[in-house]
BAFI-3210 file (N, C-alpha, C; in Angstrom, 3 decimals, decimal comma, padded with zeros to 6 digits):
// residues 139
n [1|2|3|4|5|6|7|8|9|10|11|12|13|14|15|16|17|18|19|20|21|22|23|24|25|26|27|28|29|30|31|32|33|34|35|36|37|38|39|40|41|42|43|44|45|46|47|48|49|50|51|52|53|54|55|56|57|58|59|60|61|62|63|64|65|66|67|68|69|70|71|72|73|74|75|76|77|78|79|80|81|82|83|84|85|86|87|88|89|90|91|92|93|94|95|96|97|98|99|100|101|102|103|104|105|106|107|108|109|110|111|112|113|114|115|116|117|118|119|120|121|122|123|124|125|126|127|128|129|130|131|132|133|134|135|136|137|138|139]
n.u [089,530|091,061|094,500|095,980|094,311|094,834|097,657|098,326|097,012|098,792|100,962|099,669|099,524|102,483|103,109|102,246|104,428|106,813|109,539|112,209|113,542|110,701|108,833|110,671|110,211|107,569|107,328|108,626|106,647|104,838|105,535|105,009|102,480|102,271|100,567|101,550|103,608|102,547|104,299|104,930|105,445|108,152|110,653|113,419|112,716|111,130|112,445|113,348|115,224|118,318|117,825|118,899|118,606|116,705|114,245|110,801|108,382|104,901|102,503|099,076|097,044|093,437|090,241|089,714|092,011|095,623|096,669|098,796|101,679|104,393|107,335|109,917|113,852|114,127|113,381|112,679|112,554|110,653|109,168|108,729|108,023|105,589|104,301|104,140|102,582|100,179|099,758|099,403|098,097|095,474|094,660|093,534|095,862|096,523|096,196|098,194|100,156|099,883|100,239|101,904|105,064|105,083|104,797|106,659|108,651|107,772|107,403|109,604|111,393|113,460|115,251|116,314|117,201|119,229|121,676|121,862|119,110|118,024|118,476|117,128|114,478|113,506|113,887|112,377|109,926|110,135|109,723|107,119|105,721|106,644|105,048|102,725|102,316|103,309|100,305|099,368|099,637|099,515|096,321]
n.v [105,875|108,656|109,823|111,261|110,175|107,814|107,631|108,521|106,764|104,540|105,976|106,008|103,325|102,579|103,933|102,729|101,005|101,164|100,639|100,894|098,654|096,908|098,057|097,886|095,218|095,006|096,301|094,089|092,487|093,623|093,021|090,696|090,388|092,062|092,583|090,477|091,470|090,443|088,032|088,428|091,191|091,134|092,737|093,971|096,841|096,895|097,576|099,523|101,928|102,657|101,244|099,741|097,037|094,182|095,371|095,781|097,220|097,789|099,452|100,525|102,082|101,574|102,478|105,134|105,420|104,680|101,161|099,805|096,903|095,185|093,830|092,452|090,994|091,607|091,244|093,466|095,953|094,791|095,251|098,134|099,033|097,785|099,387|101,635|101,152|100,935|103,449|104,858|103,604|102,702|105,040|108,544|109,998|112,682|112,984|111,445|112,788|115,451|114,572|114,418|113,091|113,420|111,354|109,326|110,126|111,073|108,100|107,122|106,096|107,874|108,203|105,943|104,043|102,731|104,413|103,394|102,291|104,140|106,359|103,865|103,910|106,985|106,734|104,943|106,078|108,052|107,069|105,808|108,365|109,386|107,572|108,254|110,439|110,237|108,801|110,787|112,774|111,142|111,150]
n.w [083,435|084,644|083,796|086,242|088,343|088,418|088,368|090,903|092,463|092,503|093,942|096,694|096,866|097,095|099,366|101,285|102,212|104,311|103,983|101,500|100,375|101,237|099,053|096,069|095,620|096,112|093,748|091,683|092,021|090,656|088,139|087,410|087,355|084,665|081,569|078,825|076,200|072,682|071,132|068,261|068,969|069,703|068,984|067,648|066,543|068,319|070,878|073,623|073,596|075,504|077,677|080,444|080,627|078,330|076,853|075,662|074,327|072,891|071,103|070,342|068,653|069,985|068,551|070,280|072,284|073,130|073,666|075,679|075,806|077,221|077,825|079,600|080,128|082,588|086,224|088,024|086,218|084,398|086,222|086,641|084,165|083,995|085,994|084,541|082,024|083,273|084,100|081,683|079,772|077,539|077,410|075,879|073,340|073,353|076,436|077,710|076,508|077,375|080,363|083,495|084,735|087,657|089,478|089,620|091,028|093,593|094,451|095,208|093,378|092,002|094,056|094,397|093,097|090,446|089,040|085,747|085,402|086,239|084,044|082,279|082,788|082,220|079,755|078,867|079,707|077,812|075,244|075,260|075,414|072,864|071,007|071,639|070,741|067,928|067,418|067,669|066,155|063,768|063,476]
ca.u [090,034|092,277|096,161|096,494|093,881|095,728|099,058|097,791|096,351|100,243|101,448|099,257|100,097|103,681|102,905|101,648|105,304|107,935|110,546|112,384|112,879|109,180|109,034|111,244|109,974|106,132|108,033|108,862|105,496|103,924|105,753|104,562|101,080|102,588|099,977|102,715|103,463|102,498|105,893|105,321|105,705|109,925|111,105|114,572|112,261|110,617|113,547|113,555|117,044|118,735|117,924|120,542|117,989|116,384|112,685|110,198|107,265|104,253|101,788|098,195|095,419|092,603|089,455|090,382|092,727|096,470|096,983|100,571|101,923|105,261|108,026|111,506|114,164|114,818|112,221|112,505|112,321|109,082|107,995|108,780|107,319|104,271|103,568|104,099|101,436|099,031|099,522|099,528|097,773|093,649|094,500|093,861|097,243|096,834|096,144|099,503|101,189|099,862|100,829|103,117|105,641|105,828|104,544|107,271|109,966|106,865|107,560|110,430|112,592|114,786|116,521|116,379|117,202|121,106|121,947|121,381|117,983|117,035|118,330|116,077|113,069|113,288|114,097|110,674|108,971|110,237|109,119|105,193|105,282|106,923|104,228|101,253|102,922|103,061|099,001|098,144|099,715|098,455|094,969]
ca.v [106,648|109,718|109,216|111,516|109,635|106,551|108,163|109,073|105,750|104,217|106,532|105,380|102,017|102,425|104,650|101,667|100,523|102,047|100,100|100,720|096,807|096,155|098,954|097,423|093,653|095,646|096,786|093,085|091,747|094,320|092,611|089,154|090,721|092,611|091,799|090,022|091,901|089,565|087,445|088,354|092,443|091,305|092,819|095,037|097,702|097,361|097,473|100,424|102,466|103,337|100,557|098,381|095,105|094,472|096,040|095,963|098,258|098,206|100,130|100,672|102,530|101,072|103,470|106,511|105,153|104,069|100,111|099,225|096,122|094,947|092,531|092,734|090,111|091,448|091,401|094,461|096,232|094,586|096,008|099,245|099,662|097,360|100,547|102,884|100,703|100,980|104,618|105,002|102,641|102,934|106,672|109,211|110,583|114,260|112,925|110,860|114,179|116,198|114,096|114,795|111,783|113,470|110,654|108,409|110,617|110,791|106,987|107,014|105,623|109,023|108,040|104,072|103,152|102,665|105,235|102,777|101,794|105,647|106,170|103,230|104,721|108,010|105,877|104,048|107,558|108,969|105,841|105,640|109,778|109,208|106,567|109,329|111,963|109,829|108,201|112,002|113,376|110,238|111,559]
ca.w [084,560|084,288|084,586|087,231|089,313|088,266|089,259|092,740|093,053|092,371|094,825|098,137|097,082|097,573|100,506|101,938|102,502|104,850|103,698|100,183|100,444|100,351|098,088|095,387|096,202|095,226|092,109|091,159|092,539|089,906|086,868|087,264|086,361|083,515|080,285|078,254|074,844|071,896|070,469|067,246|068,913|070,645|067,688|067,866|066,542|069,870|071,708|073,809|073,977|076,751|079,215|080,697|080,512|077,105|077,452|074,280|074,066|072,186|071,119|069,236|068,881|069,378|068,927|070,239|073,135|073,110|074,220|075,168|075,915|077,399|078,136|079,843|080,890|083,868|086,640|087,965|084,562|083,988|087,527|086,307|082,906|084,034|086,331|083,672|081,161|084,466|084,436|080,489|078,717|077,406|077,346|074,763|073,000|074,007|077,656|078,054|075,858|078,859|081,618|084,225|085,478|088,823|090,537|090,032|092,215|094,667|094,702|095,280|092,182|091,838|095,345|094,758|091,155|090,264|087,450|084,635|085,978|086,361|082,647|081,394|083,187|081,663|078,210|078,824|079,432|076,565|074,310|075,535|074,811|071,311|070,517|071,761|069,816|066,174|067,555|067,695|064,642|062,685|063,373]
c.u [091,140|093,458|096,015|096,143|094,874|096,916|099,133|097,556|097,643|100,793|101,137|099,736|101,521|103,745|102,810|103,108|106,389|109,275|111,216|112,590|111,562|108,891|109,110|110,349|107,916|106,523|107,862|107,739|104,617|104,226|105,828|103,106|100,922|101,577|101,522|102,747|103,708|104,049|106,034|105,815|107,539|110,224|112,506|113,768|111,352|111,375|113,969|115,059|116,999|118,518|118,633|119,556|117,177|114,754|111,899|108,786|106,465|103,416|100,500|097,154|094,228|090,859|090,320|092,000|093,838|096,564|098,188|100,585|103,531|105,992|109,232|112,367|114,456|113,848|112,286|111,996|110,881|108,606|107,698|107,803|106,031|103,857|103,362|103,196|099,957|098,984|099,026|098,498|095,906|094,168|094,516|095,251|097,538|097,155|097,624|100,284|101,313|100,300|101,673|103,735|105,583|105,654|105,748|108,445|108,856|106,807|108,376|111,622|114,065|115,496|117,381|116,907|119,018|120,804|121,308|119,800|117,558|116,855|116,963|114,574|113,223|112,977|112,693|109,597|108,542|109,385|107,304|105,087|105,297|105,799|102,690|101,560|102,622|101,652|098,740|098,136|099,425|097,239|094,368]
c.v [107,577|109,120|110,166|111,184|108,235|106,665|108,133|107,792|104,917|104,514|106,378|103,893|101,875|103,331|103,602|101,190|101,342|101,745|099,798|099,360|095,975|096,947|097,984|095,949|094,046|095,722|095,336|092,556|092,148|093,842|091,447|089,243|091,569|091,648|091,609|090,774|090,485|089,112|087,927|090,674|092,412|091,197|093,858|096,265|098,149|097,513|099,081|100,553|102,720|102,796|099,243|096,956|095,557|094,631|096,433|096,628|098,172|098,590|100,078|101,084|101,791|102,329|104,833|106,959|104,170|102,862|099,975|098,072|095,819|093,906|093,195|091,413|090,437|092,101|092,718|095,486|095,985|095,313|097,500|099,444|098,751|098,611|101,800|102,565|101,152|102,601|105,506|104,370|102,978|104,231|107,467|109,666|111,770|114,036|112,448|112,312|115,106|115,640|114,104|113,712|112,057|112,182|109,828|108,597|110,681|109,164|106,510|106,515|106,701|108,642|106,986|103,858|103,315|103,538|105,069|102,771|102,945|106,210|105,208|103,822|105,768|107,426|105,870|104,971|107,727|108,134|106,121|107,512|109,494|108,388|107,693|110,117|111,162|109,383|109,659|112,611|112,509|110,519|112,457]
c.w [084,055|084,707|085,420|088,310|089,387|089,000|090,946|093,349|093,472|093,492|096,092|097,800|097,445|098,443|101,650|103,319|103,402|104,327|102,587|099,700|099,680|099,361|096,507|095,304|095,292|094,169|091,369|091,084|090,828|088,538|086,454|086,703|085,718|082,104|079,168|076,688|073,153|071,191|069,376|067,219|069,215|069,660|068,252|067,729|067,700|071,014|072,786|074,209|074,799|077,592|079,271|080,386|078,874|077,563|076,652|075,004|073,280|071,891|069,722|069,612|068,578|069,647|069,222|071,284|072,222|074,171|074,134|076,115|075,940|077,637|078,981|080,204|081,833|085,119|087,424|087,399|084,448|084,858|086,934|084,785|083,023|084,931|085,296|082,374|082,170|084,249|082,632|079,258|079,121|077,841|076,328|074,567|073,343|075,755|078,298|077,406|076,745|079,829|082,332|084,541|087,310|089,936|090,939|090,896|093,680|094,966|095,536|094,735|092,140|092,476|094,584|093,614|090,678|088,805|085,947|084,245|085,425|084,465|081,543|081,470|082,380|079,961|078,156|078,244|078,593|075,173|074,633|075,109|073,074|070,233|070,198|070,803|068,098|066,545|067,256|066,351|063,660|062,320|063,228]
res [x|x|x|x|x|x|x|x|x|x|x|x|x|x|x|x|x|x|x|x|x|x|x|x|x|x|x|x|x|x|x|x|x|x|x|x|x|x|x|x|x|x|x|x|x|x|x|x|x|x|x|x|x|x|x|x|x|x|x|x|x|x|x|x|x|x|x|x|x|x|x|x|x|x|x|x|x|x|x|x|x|x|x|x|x|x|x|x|x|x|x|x|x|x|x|x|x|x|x|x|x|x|x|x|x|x|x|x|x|x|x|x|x|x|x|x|x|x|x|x|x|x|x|x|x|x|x|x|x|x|x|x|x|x|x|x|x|x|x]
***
């Protein structure tokens, strides 16, 4: 599936909700069925910068598609970058290089997310691009 159908798809789901509450509470829901990133990946070198909770990342091509795989301690955190594997992950490297984030201010995170939070998100972003970017120029 394309990310921007994916994206879209994200976006009625938290449409669903009126209430940044259930909102958020979806967020958390979404990082209990986060695919867990293998132990031997919670490495410092997976450590993405810039977010207040500790939040590992990882990544591999398999075939022609990027697989990533995550962790965080802090459940929120997971909610968040388990949507951004959902929106990211089994995608070619040019396709995530093209991809727009706009969905996630169509979410509503920009309002909702305490400073730090909003920082780590962008962090996250920037990490799953950085990964496409060395998968593409590897090949």
């Amino acid at each position: 599936m394309i990310i921007k159908k994916i994206q879209e798809e994200i976006v009625d789901e938290f449409s669903l909700f009126e209430e940044w509450e259930d909102r958020y509470q979806y967020v958390i829901d979404l990082g209990k069925s986060l695919p867990l990133i293998d132990a031997q990946y919670k490495t410092d070198d997976n450590l993405i910068r810039g977010c207040q909770s500790r939040v590992w990342l990882h990544a591999e091509q398999i075939d022609d598609k990027i697989v990533f795989t995550a962790d965080s301690d802090a459940s929120t955190t997971k909610g968040i970058i388990a949507i951004l594997i959902r929106a990211f992950s089994n995608q070619k490297a040019s396709d995530i290089l093209e991809a727009h984030t706009d969905f996630i201010d169509e979410i509503g995170f920009k309002e909702h997310l305490s400073p730090t939070r909003a920082n780590g998100l962008v962090s996250m972003i920037k990490q799953i691009k950085m990964y496409a970017l060395a998968f593409s120029t590897k090949n």
